[in-house]
N, C-alpha and C positions, 0 to 999 in steps of 0.2 A: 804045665810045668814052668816054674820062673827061671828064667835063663841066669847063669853065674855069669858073672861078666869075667873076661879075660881082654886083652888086648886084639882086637881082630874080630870081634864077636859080630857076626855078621846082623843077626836080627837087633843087635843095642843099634850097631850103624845102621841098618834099613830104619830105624825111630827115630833117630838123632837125623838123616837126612829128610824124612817123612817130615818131620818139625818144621826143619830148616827152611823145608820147599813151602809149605802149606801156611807157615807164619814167622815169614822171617824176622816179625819184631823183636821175636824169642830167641832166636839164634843165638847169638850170644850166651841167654840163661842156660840152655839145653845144651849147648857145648863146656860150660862148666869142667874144671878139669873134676876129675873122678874120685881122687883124694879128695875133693873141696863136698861131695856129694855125701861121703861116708864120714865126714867129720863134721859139716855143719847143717844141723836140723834146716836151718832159717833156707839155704838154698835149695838143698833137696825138696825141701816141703814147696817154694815156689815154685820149684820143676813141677813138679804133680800138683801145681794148681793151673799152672799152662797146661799140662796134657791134660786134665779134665775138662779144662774148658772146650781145646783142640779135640778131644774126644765129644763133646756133647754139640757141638757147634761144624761138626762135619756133616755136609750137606750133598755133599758129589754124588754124581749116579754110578750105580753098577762095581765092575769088579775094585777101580780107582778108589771109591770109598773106602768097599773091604780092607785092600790093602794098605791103605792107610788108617785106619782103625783098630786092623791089626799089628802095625809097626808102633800107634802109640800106646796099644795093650802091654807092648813088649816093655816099653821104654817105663812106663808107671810098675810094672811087675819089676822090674831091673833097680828102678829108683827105689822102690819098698825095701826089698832085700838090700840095698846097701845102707839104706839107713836105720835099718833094727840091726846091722852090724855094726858094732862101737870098736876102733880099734886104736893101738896108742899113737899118739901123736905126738909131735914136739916140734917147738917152733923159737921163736928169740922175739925178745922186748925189742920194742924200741930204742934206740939210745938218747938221754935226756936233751942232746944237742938237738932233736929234732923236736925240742918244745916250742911252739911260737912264741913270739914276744909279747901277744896281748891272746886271751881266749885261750882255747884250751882244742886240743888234739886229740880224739876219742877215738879207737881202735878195739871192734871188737875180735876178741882171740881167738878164743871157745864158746860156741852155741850148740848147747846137746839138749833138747825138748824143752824145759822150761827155765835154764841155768843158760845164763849166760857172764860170761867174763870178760873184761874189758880192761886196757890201758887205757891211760889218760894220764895226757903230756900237758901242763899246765904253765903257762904266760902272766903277765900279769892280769888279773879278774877283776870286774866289777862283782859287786856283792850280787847276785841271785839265789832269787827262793825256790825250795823242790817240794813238792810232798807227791810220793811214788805210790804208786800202786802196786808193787812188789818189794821184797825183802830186799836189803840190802849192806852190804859189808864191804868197808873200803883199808888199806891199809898203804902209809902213806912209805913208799919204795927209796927215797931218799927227795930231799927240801923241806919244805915246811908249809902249813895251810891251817887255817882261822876257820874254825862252823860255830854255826851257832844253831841251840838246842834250846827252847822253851825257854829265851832271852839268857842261857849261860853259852858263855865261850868257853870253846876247847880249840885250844893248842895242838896242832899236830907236828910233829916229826917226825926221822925218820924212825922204822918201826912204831907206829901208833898205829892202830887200828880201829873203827867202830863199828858197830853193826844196830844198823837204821831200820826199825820194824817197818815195813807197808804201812803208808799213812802218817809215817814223822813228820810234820811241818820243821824242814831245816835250811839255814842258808850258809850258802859258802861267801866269806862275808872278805877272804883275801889266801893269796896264795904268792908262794917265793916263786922267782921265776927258775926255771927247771925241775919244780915238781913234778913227779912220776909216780901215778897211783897206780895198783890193781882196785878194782871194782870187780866185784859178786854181787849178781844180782837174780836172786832165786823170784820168779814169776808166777801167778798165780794160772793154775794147770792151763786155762783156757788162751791165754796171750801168750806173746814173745815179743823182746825186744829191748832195749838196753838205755842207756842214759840218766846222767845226773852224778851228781855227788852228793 
């Protein structure tokens, strides 16, 4: 049976200590606060890439193995179930004060399996080239920013939006300092992970 997690739930603790003890380079990932578990794919899924490893790389004799095989059985059944639970969430921007002066500040929001959403605080830029291997849709939250498309320039402001197929060769070629985008970037099933304008 997969355990529900509540507060106090003894066998999630007996896994999350089972971890701690047995690899504490992970401590940190496996103590992950629990809303951060049930809202973003990207951490939960490296939770259960440590407990598989920590499961398949357990080597102790006797009852000690059991019981710690069985606490990270608990913890990867505990992790499953919160994360085929989607639930609402809400959170706050950035505010554009916290754009740096040169380069750019990328914050991702939302990571739900192959969607990922992302802020981006923007400085002043040198011109760089992207060509993505996922979808991509950007819409510029307030300031102003320069791409360039198959050698045309677009002008963005605030309210402008575009949406970058997988594989556009595009460069962001200048940006006003305190541009605030949103980025969407839908991934193709097999990967995850964010980046670019």
């Amino acid at each position: 049976m997969i355990p529900r997690y509540r507060p106090g739930n003894r066998a999630l603790a007996a896994a999350r200590a089972a971890v701690a003890r047995e690899y504490p380079q992970h401590a940190e990932l496996v103590a992950t606060e629990d809303r951060q578990f049930a809202h973003n794919a990207a951490a939960g899924n490296a939770v259960l890439a440590v407990v598989d490893g920590a499961r398949q790389s357990t080597d102790r004799p006797g009852q000690e193995a059991r019981t710690t095989c069985a606490a990270l059985s608990c913890l990867r059944q505990w992790c499953t179930l919160v994360l085929s639970t989607m639930a609402v969430v809400r959170g706050r921007l950035r505010d554009v004060s916290a754009a740096p002066p040169q380069g750019e500040l990328t914050e991702d929001i939302v990571s739900v399996r192959n969607l990922v959403v992302e802020q981006i605080l923007s400085g002043s830029v040198e011109p760089v080239d992207y060509v993505q291997d996922q979808d991509e849709w950007v819409v510029v939250l307030d300031g102003a920013a320069v791409l360039e498309i198959d050698g045309e320039r677009h002008d963005l402001v605030r309210g402008d939006w575009m949406l970058l197929p997988a594989g556009t060769p595009h460069r962001l070629v200048s940006t006003q300092l305190g541009t605030n985008w949103l980025a969407v970037h839908l991934h193709p099933v097999s990967s995850t992970g964010g980046g670019g304008v």
